[in-house]
N, C-alpha and C positions, 0 to 999 in steps of 0.2 A: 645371606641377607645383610649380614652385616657389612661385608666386601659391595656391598652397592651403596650401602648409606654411605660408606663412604668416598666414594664416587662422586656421588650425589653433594657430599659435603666440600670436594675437592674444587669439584666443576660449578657450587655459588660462591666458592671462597675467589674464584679464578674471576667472575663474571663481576663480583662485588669492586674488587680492583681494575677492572678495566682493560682486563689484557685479553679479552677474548672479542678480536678485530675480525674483521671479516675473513680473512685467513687464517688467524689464528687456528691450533689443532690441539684439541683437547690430549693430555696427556695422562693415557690410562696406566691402570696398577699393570704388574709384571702379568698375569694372568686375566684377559678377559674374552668372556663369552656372550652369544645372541642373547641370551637374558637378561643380563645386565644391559648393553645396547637400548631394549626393547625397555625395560623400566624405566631409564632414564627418559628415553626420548619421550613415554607414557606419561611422566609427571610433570615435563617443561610443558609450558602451556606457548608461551614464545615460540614461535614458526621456523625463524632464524636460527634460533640457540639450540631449536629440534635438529636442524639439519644440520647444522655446525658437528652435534653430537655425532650425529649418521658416518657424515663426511670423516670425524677426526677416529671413529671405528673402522673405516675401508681404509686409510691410510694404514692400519693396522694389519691387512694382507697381505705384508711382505715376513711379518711375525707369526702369520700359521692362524688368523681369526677371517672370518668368513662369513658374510651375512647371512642370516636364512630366510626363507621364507617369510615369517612373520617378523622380522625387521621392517623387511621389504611392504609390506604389507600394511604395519602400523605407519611408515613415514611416508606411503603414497595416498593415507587414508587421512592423517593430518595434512598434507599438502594441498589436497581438492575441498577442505573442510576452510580452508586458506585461500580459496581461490586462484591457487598455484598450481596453474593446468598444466603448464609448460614443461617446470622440474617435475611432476607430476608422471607424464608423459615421460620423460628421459629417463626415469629410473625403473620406467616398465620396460625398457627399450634394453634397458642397462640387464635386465633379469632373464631378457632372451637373450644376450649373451654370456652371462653368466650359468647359460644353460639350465635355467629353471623351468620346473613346470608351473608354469605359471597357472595359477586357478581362478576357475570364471569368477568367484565372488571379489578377485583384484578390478580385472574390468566391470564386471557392475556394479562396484563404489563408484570409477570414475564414469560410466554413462549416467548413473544418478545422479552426482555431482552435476553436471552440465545439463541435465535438465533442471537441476535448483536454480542455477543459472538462467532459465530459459534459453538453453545454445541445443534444443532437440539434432540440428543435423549435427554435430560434434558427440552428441551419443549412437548417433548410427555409424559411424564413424568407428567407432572404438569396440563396439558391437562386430564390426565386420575386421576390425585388424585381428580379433581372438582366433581367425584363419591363418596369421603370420607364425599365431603361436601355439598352432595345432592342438587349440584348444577349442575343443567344440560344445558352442552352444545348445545347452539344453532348453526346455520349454520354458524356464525360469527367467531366461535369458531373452528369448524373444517375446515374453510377456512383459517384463520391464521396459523393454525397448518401446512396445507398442505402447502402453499406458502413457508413456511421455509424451509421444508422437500427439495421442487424444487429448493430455493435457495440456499442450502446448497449441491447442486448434489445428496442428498439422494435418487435418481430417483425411483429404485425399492421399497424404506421402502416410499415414496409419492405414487407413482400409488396402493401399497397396503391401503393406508390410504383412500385413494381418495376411492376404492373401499368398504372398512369401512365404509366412510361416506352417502353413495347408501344403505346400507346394514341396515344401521342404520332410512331410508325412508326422505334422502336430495332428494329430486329431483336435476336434473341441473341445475342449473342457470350461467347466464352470466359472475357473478362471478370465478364460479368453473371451468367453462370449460377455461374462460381464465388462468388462473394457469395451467391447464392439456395441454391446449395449449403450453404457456409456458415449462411444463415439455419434450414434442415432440419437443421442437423447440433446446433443448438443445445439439443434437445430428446429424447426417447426416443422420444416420438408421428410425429416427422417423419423419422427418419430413415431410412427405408423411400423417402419421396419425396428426398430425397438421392440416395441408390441410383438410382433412376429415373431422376433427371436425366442421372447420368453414364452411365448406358445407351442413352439418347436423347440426346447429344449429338454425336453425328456425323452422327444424320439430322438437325442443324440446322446440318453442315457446319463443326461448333468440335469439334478434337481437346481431349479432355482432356491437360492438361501437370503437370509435378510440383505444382503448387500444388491443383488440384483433389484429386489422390492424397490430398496431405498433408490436407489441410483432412477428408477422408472418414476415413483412419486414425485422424486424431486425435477426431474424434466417436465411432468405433467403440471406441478405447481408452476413452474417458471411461465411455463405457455398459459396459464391462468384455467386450468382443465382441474378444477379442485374436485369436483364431482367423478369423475375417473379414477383420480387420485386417493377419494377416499375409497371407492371398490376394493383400488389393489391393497388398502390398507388391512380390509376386512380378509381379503385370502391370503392375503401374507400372513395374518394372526390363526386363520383355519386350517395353513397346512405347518403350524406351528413353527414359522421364522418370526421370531420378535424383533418389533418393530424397533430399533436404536435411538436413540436423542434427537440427529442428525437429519432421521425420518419425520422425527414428528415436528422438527422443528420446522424443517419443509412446507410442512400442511399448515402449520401457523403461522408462517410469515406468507404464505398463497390465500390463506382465508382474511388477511389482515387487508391485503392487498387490495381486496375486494371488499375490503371496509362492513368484512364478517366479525367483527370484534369478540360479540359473546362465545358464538362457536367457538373459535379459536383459543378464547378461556377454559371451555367447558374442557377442547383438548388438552389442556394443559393441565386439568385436574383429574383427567383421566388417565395420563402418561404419569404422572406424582403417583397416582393409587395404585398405580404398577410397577411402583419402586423406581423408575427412570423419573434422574435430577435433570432438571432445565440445568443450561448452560446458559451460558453471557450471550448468545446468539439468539436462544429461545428468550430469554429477558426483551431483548432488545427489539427481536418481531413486534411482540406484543405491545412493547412500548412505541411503536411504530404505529400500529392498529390503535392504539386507545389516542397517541396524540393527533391523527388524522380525523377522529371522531370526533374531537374539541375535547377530551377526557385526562388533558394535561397532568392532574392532580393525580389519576391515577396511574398514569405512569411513572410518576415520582414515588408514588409507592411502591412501585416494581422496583423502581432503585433502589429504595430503601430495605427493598428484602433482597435484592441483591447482595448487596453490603451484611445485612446480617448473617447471607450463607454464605459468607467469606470469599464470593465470587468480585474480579475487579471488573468493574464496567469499562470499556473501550470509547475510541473515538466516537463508535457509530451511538454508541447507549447515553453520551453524552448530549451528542449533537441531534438526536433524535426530540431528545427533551428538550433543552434550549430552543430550539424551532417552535416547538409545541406549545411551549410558553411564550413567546415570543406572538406566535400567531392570538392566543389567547387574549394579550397585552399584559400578562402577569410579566414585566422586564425586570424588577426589582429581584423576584425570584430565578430568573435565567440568568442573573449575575453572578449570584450565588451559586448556581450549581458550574457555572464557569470557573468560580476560584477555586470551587471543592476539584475539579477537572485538572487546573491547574495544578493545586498541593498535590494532585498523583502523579506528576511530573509529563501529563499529555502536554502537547502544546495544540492552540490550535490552529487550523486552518484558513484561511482566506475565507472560502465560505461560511464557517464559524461564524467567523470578525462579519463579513457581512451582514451575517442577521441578527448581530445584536446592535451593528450601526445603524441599519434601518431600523428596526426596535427604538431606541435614540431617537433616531428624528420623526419618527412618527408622533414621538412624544416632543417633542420641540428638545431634545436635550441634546443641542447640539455642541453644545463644549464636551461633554461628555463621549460622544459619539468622535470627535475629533481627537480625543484623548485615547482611543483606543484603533484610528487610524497612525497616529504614531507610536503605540504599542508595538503593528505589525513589521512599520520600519525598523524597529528595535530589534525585531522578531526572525529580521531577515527576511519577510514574506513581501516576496517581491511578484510582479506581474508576470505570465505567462502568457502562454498563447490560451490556453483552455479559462486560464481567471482574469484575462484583459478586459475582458467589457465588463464583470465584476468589479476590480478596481477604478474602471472610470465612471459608474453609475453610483457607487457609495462614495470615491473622492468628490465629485462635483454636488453630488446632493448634499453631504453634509458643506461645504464652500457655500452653496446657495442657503441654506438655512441659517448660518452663522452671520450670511448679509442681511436675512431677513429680521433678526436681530439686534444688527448694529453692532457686530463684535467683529468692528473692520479689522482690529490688530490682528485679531486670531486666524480671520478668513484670509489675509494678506500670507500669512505665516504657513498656511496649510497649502497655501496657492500657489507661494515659491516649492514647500516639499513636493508637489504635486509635480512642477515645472523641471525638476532636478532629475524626476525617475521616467520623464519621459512619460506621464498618461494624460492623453487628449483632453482638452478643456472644453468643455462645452459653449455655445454661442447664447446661450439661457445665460450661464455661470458668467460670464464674461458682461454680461449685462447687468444680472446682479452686483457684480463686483465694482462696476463704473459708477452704478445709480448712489453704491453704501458709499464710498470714497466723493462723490462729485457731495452728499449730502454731509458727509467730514468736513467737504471744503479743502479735501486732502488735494493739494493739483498736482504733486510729484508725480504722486501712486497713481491716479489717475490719469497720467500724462501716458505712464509707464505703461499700465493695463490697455489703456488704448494702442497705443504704440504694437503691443506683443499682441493684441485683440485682430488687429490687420497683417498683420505678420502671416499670424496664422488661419489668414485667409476667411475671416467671419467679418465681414461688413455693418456693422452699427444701424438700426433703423433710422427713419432720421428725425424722430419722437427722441431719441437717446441722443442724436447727435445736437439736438435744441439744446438737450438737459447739459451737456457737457459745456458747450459754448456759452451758455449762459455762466454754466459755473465760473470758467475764466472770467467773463465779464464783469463777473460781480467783486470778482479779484482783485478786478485790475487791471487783469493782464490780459490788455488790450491785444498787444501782437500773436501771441500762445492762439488766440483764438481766431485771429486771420488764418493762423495756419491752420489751424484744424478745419476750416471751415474752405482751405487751400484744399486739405489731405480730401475732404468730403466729395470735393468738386472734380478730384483727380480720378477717385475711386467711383 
């Protein structure tokens, strides 16, 4: 032990100084072994410095040291946890010629690993090389595989696999058919053979257990089948599989759905009487269900006993609330539980920021609301494809209510930021904006918004295009207005 602390003390004193470059090779004591190896690389948390370690121990096979197994094993298990599939992959490549028996729990870190990923066909991949390494997959093996395949919606390339693994003489087991279960419960079309399974699963000698139950609940919730959903609830508790968190939380965000509120309480004080703690998911249904109800208030007090059972509310238990307040018109309060969201270090989202801007302008509070469209540029929260018509329906309304106003500087100021990120201005907004500047008396700005106003292909009626010529007229500036009144005649 002591001979690795100082290893350990050798290799920060080395790192501290700056001598350990990318080539660089650790320089071990007179005597070292796979344990030492394996503890150091266990306590770098650094990826590089792990491997550096690795590396500067195999440079040490010309002195009589030699990886084992679980070297091999801890550095391809930190490499995929690294998303370093590649050295990953080379040093399992490295172990069939180091003539190792390599064992199946190496390749199923790294087919796990790539479904954490979402890369499902790079774990069937790695699944099928364990034949390079005449290492054969057991049932462990082709159930991981398949569970990815389901969790990844690969449905068709899983029910073929599932059939592979029948083929290859898996019987069924409780396992398997719950994933195939699962795979049926993903859709509306299958879930009838879901059902089926679990009906025919004791003539294939596999009782159904709480995870089948849950995993069927929770498809019949989604598909809005809550009455079904409670049956299986009742014989899952009669042939004595307890219902889990996960289950019930299911049924109360399905009853919520349906804007069953009380029920969905009552289940909640009946899962508590049975020793099962709601979770931050089970909070949040519910706070989902009371603020669709208009019961805002009461979901703030979900929050509030969230927090006092030490549970952290997330985006969704946030943003849930906010909405609900927001809808209410309580904004004063949705402020508030936005900075408390804030101080837990969430940021929030575009949609977030959305409905506290409209919140804002529904309340005339358009500096306010503008104040918090330059938040998101702050914020980084830029336009997409899926939040583009969200940013161009809260930048143009709050612009249009800031002219309604008379806060030309501001609307000016928000209308160039708007201009700079590229989101669509409206022919409303554009009008607003000519009417608040022509009644400034501003003719630059004016000139300018017209100018960009036709550019981008929106045409002025010609109630507006009076208003503006007039404006010049009264200016003065007699020529400014021939031409506009040129531009009018052109367009």
């Amino acid at each position: 032990m002591l001979q690795v602390q100082s290893e350990v003390g050798k290799f920060d004193a080395l790192r501290k100084r700056g001598t350990m470059g990318s080539k660089a090779m650790f320089k071990w004591a007179k005597t070292v072994t796979p344990s030492h190896v394996e503890q150091l690389i266990q306590a770098e948390r650094d990826i590089n410095k792990a491997l550096l370690i690795f590396d500067s121990a195999t440079s040490e096979y010309a002195n009589g040291f030699k990886h084992d197994l679980n070297t091999f094993r801890l550095m391809i298990s930190k490499l995929v946890s690294a998303n370093q599939f590649r050295s990953a992959e080379t040093l399992l490549d490295r172990m069939n010629e180091e003539k190792f028996d390599v064992t199946e729990d190496i390749f199923l870190t790294i087919c796990r690993a790539y479904g954490r990923v979402h890369k499902p066909l790079d774990s069937i991949r790695i699944f099928h090389k364990m034949e390079d390494f005449q290492c054969k997959p057991t049932e462990k093996s082709y159930i991981t595989v398949f569970a990815i395949l389901v969790e990844e919606n690969q449905l068709k390339l899983a029910l073929r696999f599932y059939r592979y693994m029948r083929k290859m003489g898996f019987p069924p087991t409780v396992a398997s058919l719950n994933v195939l279960i699962k795979a049926f419960c993903k859709n509306s079309g299958t879930m009838d053979k879901a059902m089926h399974i679990l009906r025919e699963m004791s003539n294939h000698g596999c009782e159904p257990d709480s995870y089948t139950y849950g995993t069927l609940i929770n498809g019949l919730c989604k598909l809005g089948k809550i009455v079904e959903a409670k049956e299986l609830l009742q014989e899952m508790e009669t042939k004595g599989c307890s219902p889990s968190v996960v289950t019930y939380t299911s049924l109360i965000h399905g009853l919520c759905q349906l804007n069953n509120v009380d029920e969905a309480v009552g289940l909640l004080e009946d899962m508590m009487g049975k020793g099962i703690e709601p979770n931050v998911f089970t909070y949040s249904s519910l706070m989902d269900g009371f603020c669709k109800a208009g019961h805002s208030s009461r979901a703030r007090d979900l929050l509030e006993l969230m927090v006092q059972k030490r549970l952290r509310p997330n985006m969704i238990s946030y943003s849930t609330l906010i909405n609900g307040l927001c809808k209410e018109g309580k904004l004063n309060e949705a402020l508030e539980i936005l900075d408390r969201m804030k101080l837990q270090g969430l940021k929030p989202d575009a949609g977030l920021y959305g409905k506290i801007v409209n919140g804002l302008c529904d309340t005339s509070r358009f500096q306010e609301a503008a104040n918090f469209l330059d938040e998101m540029v702050l914020g980084g929260i830029t336009p997409n494809r899926v939040t583009w018509s969200l940013h161009v329906r809260t930048h143009n309304r709050v612009i249009d209510g800031l002219c309604t106003i008379n806060d030309s500087s501001r609307a000016f100021q928000l209308y160039l930021s708007v201009q700079t990120r590229g989101i669509s201005i409206t022919v409303d907004t554009f009008d607003g904006l000519l009417k608040c500047f022509c009644k400034k008396r501003d003719l630059q700005k004016t000139y300018r918004i017209l100018d960009e106003m036709v550019i981008n292909g929106c045409i002025p009626q010609r109630e507006l295009w009076s208003t503006v010529v007039n404006c010049f007229c009264d200016q003065r500036k007699t020529c400014d207005a021939l031409k506009l009144l040129q531009l009018e005649l052109m367009s």
